[in-house]
C-alpha positions as CSV (number, residue, x, y, z in Angstrom):
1,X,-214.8,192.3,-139.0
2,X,-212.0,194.5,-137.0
3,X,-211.6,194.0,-133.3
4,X,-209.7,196.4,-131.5
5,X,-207.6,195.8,-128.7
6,X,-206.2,197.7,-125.5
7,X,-203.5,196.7,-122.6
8,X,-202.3,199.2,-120.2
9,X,-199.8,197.8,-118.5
10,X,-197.3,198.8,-115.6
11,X,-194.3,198.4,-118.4
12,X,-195.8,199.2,-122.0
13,X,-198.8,201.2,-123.7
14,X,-200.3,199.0,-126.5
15,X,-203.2,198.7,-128.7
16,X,-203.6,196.2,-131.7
17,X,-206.3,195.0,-134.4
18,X,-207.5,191.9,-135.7
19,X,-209.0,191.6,-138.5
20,X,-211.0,188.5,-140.0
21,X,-208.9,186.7,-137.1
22,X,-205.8,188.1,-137.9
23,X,-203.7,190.6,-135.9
24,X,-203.1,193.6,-138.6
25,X,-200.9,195.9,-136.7
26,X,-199.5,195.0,-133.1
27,X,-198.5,198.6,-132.1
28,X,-196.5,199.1,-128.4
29,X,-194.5,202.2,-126.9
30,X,-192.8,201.1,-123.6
31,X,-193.3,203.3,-120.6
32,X,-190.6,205.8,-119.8
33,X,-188.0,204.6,-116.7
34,X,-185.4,206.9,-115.9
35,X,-181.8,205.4,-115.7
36,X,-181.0,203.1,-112.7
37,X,-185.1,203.0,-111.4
38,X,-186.5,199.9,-111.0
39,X,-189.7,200.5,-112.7
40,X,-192.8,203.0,-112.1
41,X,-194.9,204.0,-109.8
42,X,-198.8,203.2,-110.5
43,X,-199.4,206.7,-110.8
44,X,-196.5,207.6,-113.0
45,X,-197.7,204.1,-114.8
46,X,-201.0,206.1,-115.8
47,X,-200.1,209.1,-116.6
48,X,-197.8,207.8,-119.1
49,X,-200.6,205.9,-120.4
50,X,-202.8,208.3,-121.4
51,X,-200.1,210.0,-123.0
52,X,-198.9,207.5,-125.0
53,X,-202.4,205.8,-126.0
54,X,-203.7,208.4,-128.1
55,X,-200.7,208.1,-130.4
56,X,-201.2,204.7,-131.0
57,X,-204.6,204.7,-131.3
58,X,-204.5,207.7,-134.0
59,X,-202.6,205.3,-136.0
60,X,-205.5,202.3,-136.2
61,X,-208.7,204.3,-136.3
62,X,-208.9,206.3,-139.3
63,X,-211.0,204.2,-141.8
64,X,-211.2,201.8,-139.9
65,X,-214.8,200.1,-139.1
66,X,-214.3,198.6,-135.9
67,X,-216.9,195.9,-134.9
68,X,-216.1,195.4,-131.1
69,X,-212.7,196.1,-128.6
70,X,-211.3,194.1,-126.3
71,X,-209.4,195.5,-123.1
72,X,-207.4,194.4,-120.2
73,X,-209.3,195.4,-117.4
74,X,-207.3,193.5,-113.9
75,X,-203.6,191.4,-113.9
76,X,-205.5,188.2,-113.4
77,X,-208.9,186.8,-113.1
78,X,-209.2,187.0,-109.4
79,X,-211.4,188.6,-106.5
80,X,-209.9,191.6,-105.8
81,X,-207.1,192.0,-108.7
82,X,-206.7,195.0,-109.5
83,X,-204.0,197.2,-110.9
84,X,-204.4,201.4,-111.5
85,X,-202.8,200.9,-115.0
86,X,-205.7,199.0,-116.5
87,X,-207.9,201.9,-115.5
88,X,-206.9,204.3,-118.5
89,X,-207.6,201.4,-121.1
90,X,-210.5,200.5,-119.5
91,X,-211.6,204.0,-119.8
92,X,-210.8,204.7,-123.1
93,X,-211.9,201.4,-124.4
94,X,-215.4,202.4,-122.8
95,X,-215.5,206.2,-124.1
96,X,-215.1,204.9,-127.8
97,X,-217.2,202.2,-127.5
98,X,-220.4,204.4,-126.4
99,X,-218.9,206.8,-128.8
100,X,-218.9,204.3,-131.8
101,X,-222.0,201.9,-130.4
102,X,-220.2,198.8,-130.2
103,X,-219.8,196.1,-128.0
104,X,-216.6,196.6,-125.5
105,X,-215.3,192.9,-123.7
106,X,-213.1,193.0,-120.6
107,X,-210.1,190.7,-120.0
108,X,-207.0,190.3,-117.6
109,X,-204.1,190.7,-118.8
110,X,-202.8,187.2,-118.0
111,X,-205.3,186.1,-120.2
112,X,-204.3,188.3,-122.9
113,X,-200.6,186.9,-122.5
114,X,-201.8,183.4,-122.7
115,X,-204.2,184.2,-126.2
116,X,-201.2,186.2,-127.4
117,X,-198.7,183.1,-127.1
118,X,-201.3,180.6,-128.5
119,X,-201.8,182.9,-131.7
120,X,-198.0,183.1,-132.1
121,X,-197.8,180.0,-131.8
122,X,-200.6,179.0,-134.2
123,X,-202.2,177.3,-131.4
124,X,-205.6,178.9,-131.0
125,X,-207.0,175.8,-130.9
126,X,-205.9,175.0,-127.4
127,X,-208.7,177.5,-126.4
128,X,-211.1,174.8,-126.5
129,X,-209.0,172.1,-124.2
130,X,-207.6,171.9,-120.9
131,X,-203.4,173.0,-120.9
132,X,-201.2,174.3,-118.2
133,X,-200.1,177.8,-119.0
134,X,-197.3,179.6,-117.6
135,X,-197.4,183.2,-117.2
136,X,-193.5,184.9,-116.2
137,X,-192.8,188.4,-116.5
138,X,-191.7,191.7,-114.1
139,X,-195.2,191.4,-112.1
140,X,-195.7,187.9,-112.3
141,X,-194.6,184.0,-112.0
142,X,-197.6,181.7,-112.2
143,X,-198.4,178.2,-113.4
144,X,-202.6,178.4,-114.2
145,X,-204.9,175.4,-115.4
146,X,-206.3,176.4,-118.0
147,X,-209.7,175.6,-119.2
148,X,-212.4,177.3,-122.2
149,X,-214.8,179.8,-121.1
150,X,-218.1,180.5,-122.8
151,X,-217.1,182.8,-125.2
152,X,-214.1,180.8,-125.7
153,X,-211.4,183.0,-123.1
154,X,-209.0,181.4,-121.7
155,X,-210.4,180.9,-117.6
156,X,-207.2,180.5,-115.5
157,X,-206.9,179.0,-111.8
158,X,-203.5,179.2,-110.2
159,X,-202.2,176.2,-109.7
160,X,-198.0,177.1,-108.0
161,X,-196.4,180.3,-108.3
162,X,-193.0,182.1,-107.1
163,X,-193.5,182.6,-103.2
164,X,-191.2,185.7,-103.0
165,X,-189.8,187.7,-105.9
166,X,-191.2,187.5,-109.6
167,X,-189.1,186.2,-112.2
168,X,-188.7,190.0,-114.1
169,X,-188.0,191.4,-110.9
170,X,-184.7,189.1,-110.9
171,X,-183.9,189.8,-114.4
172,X,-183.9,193.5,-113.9
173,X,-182.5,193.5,-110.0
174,X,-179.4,191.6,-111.8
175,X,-179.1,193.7,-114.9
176,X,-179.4,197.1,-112.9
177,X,-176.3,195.5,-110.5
178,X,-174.1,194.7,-113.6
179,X,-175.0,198.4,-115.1
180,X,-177.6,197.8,-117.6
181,X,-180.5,200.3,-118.6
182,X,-183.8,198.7,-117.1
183,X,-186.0,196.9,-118.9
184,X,-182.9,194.2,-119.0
185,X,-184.4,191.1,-120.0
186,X,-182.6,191.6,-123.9
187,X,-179.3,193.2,-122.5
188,X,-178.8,190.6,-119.5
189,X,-179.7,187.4,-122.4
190,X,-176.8,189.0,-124.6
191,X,-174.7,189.3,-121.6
192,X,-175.5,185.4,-121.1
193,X,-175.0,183.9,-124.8
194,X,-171.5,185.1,-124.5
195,X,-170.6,182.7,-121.1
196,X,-169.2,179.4,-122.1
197,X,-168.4,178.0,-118.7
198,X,-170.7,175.5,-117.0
199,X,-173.7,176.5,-114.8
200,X,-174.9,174.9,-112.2
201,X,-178.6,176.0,-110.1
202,X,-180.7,173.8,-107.6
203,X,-184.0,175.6,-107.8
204,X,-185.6,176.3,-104.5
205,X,-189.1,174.5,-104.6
206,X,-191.8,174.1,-102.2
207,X,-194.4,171.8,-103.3
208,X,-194.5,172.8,-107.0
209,X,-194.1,176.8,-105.7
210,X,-191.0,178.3,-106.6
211,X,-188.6,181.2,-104.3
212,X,-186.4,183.4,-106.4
213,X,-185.4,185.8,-104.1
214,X,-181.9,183.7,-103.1
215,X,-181.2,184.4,-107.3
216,X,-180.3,188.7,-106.8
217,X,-178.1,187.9,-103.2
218,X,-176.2,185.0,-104.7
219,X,-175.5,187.7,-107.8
220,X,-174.7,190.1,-105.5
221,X,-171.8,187.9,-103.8
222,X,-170.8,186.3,-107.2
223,X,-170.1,190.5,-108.1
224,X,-168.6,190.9,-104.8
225,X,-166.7,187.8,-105.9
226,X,-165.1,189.1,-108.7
227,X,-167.3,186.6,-111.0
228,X,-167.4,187.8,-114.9
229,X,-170.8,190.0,-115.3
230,X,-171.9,187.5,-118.6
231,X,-171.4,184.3,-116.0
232,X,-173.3,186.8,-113.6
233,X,-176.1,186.9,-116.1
234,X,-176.2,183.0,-117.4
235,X,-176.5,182.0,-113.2
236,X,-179.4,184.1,-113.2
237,X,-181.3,183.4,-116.2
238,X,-179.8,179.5,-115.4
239,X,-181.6,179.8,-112.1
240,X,-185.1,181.8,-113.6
241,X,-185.1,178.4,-116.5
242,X,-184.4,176.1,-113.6
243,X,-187.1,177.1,-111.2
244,X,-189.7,176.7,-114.4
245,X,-188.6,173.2,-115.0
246,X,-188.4,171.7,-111.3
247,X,-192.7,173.7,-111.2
248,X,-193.6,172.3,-115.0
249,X,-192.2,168.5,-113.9
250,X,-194.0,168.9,-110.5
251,X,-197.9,169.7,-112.0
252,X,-197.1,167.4,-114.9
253,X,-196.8,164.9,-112.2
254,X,-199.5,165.9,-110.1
255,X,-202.3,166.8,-113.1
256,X,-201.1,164.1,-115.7
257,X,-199.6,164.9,-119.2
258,X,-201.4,168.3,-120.2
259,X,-200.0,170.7,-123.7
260,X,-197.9,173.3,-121.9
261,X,-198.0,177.4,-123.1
262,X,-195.2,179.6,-121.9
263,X,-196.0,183.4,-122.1
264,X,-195.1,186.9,-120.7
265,X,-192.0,188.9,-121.4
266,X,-189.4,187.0,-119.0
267,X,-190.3,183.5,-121.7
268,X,-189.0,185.8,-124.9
269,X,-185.6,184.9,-123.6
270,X,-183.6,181.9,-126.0
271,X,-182.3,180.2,-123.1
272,X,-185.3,179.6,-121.4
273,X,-186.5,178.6,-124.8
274,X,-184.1,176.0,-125.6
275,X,-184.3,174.7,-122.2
276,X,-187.7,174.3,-122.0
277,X,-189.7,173.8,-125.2
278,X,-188.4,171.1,-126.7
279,X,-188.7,168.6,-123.4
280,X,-192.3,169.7,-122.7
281,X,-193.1,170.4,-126.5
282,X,-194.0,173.8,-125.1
283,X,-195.9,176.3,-126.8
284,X,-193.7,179.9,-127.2
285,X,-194.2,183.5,-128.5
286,X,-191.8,184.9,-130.7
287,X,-191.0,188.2,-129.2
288,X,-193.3,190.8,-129.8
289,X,-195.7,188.4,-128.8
290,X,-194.4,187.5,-125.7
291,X,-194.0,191.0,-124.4
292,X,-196.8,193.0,-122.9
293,X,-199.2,193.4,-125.8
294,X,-202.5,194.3,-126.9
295,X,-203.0,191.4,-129.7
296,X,-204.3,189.1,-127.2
297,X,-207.4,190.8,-126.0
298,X,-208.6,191.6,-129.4
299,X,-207.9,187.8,-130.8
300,X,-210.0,187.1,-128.1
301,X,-212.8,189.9,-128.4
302,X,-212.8,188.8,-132.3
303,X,-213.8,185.0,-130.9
304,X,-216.4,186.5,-128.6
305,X,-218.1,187.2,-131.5
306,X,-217.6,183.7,-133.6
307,X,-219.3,181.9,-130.1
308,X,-223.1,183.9,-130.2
């Protein structure tokens, strides 16, 4: 059976299939940013969107029998979450399914991160237990408890997050101040690998919630400073892998030993990586994995069907 699956989020159009369980093509085109912005607006997110989407989707559908599609719908499985972005996959997903007669299953897109990092992986099998996910990218810094759904989704409940700004937010803030082309998660990590100099960060914790915002003003002094730009970029990603650790010790503490899952774009980064996986045996995506993508919605439509 082929699953298709869509994700229309603020950063990157992308639609992917599975088939038989297996992701078959993983297809993404980032969303245009004009040099030195920030990001998009919602509405400039959307219209991009439905731009882009037809020239992936072109790509999967000829002879192809699709069975079912899976779609981010909200950021986050939440009251009230809700995001213009996910509207034109919604949309579409729903037009082709009433065109084709199949079955169309909504998801957030954090829970399309967290399938997407567990197929990477090759941990799908954490679906059916209880782990402690973290979600890091441009829109969001979370720690969620994870526990299986009905149909085998992943049902996330907040457990600490970044009080202020979001982990991406830092990356790029830093990477636009030392002249990089946003996104600049890959160009500030390159920046990084080349400082050999010692780093030292105290992460700013409350409780097991994190504050990030002190990371882009102490940047902006070390610049001010005179401070190299690649010992620029290893204090910030330093301070970003920091941060994660002082929150993953804290709810490990709290919640009792638990398999931990790192996913979203900001985790794609080797530093954090190194840091990180080996002293939680942490779960990781390889890159295009790790990125916004549509692979995890339609791994998890494809289950939807294996739990009738």
């Amino acid at each position: 059976m082929k699953v298709l699956g869509i994700d229309t989020s603020n950063y990157t159009t992308s639609a992917a299939l599975c088939h038989e369980g297996n992701i078959a093509a993983n297809l993404k085109l980032p969303l245009p940013v004009a040099s030195g912005q920030r990001g998009l607006r919602q509405s400039e997110a959307v219209f991009h969107h439905t731009r882009q989407l037809p020239r992936l989707l072109e790509q999967l559908l000829p002879d192809r029998e699709l069975g079912m599609i899976g779609v981010s719908v909200t950021p986050r499985q939440a009251e009230g979450s809700y995001m213009p972005c996910f509207l034109t996959g919604k949309g579409f997903a729903l037009a082709m399914g009433a065109a084709a007669g199949i079955p169309v299953k909504f998801f957030s897109h954090q829970q399309g991160h967290i399938a997407a990092a567990l197929y990477s992986a090759g941990k799908l099998e954490l679906l059916k237990e209880k782990f402690l996910a973290f979600h890091v990218s441009g829109g969001t810094t979370e720690a969620v408890m994870v526990t299986p759904g009905p149909e085998g989704e992943p049902q996330a409940a907040i457990l600490a997050q970044s009080l202020d700004l979001k982990a991406g937010q830092a990356v790029d803030r830093v990477g636009l101040m030392l002249g990089m082309d946003f996104p600049c998660g890959p160009q500030l990590e390159r920046a990084a690998l080349a400082w050999e100099g010692k780093i030292t960060v105290k992460p700013v914790l409350k409780g097991a919630d994190c504050s990030l915002s002190g990371i882009e003003n102490h940047c902006k002094a070390m610049l001010a400073q005179g401070h190299e730009p690649a010992e620029i970029a290893c204090w910030c990603l330093e301070a970003i892998v920091a941060a994660l650790d002082g929150m993953c010790r804290q709810l490990l503490e709290e919640y009792g030993p638990l398999p931990v899952v790192f996913s979203g774009g900001v985790c794609s980064n080797s530093i954090l990586q190194k840091r990180l996986a080996q002293k939680y045996s942490a779960c990781f995506a390889t890159p295009e994995f790790s990125a916004d993508n549509a692979a995890g919605v339609a791994v998890l439509a494809y289950r939807s069907r294996l739990c009738k």
